[in-house]
N, C-alpha and C positions, 0 to 999 in steps of 0.2 A: 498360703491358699489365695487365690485370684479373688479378689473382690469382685463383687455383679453388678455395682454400684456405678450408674453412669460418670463420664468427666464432663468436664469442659468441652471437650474435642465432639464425644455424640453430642450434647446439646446442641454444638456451634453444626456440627452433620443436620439434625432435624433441622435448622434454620434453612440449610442448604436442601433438602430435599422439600418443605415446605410449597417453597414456591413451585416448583414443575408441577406442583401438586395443584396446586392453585389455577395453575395455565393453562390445563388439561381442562380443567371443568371450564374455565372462562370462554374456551375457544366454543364449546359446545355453544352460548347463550350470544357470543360477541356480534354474532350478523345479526342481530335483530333489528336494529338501528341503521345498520349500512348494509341489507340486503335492498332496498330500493332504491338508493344511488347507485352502488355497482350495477345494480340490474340495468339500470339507463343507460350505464357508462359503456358497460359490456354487449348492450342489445343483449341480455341472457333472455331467452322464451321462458313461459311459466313452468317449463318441465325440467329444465337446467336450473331455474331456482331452485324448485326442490330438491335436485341434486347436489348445488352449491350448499345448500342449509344443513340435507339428513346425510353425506355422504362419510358426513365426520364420526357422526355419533355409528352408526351401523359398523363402518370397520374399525371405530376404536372399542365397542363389547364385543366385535367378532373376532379379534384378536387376544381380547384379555389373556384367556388361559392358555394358547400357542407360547404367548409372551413371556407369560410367567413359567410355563417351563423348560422354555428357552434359559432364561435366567438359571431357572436351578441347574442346568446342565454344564453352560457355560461361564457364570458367575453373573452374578444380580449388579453387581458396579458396573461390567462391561456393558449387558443391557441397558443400563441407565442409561449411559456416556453417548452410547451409541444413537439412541431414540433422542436424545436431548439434540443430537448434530442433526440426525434426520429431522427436527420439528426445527430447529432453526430454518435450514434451509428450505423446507418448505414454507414456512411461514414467509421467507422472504421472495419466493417464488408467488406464492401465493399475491404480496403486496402489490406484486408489480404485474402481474396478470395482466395478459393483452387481448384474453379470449374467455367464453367460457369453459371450455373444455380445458384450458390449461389452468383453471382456477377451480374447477372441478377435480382434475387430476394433483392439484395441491393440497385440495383440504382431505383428497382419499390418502394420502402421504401421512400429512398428519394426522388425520385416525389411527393408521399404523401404527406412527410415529407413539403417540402418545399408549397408545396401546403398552408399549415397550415400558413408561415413561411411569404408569399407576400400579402394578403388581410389585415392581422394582422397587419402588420406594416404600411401598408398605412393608416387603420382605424384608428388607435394610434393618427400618425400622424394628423388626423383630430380633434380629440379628445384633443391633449394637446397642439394645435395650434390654437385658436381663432380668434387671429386678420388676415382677409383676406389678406394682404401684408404679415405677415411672416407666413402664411398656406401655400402662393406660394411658399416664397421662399422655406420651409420644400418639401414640395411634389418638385420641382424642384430639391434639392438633391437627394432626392428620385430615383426619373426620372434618375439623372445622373448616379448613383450609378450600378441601375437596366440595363442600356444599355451601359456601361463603363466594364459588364462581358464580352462582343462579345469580346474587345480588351483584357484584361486582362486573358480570359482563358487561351487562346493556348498560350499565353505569359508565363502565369505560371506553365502551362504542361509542358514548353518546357524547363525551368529553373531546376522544379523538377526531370526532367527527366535524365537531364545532370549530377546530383548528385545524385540520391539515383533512387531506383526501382518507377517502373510505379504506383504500390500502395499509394506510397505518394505524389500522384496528390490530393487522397484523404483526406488525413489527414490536408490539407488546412483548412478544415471548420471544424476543431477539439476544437482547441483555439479559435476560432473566436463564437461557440454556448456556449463554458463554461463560456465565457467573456459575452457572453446573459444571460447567466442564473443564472452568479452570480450581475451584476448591475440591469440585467430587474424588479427584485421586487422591488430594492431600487430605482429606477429613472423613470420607465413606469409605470403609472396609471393602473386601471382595469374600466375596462367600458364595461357596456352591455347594449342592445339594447329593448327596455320595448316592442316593438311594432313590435320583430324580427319574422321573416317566420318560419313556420315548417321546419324542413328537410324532404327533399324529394332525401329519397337514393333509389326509386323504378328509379328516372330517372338517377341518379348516374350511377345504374347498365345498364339502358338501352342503356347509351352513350358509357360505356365501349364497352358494349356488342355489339355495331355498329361499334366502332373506330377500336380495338384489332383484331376480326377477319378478317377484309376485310386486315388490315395491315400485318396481317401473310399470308392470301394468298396469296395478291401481291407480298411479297419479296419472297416465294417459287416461284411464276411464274417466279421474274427475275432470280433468281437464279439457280432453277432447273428445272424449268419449269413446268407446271402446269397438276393437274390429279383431278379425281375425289374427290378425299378426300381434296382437297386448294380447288377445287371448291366452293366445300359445306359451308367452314369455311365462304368464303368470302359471299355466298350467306345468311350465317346466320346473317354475320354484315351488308348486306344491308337491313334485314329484321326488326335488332333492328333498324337502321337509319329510317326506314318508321315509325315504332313505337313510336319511340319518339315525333314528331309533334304531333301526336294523342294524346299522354298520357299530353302533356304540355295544348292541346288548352280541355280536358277535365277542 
């Protein structure tokens, strides 16, 4: 009879998944430090700041569950690997940024990115932890790791900052995905889900398309104050938000 008894091998996997774990929340808190250098650097206006800051966290919850049943369908390793290559590259897109729009369009990458990057690993984690005492403890790292970025971003912004340009706040998560992407084959299982949900990217788009406009009005209203054309935007994303309830209880 197969023991459920972890090895060596999960353990040394939770080590490994650990960190993406870690990288995902850091990125959310790491501009706080080096959003007003870049912003000098970049000429970014006050309304492309808030897009530089919120655009990460907005498409990395608005992906969560696309992501994660992504994974069940096609295998939760592949969505790792995958998300781990896309957050590299972005991140290093991101570093070298020459605009804001194309430093806006990095960190919307990696929300995605990461998106891919936090269901994956917690699934994993259930997957190659059996015994309900070390499932806890695994997801209890987990946990730590995940809410351990609040502290560690601006700590690490504020380190990289003091020695090199505001761009290698991002190159954090550089080593830390190739380090994914060279042990994750040889130590994370592949596991898919026989009984997993279709994707449903018609409500993907309809949550964006609720979330993204009402949030661009608003910051034009604090900002500049508000006119006909923010109006509309935000009255379009309270129309996907009505929609959405509809389209789920169909």
């Amino acid at each position: 009879m197969e023991s459920n008894t972890a090895t060596r091998r999960e353990w040394a996997g939770l080590a490994v998944l650990a960190l993406p774990t870690l990288l995902v929340s850091v990125d959310v808190f790491v501009l706080l430090l080096a959003l007003p250098r870049l912003s000098q650097d970049l000429h970014a206006s006050s309304i492309q700041q808030l897009w530089i800051s919120d655009i990460y966290g907005f498409l990395l919850a608005g992906f969560l569950v696309t992501m994660g049943t992504l994974g069940d369908r096609i295998g939760r390793r592949r969505v790792l690997l995958a998300g781990a290559s896309a957050f590299g590259a972005a991140s290093v897109l991101a570093a070298y940024a020459s605009s804001p729009a194309t430093l806006i369009a990095a960190r919307a990458t990696l929300g995605v990115a990461g998106a891919a990057l936090s269901p994956s690993t917690l699934a994993l984690i259930g997957t190659m932890f059996r015994q309900p005492r070390q499932r806890a403890t695994a997801i209890g790292v987990w946990m730590a790791c995940f809410m351990s970025g609040a502290a560690i971003g601006p700590l690490a912004g504020g380190v990289m900052l003091a020695h090199f340009w505001w761009g290698s706040v991002f190159l954090l998560a550089v080593p830390t995905m190739a380090l994914l992407l060279i042990l994750g084959p040889v130590l994370l299982p592949e596991h898919r889900d026989a009984g997993a949900r279709r994707l449903d990217l018609g409500s993907v788009a309809l949550s964006l398309a609720a979330i993204l406009p009402v949030v661009y009005g608003l910051a034009w209203c604090s900002c500049a104050g508000s006119d006909l054309c923010r109006n509309r935007c935000s009255t379009c994303g309270c129309s996907g938000t009505g929609a959405s309830p509809r389209r789920w209880a169909a």
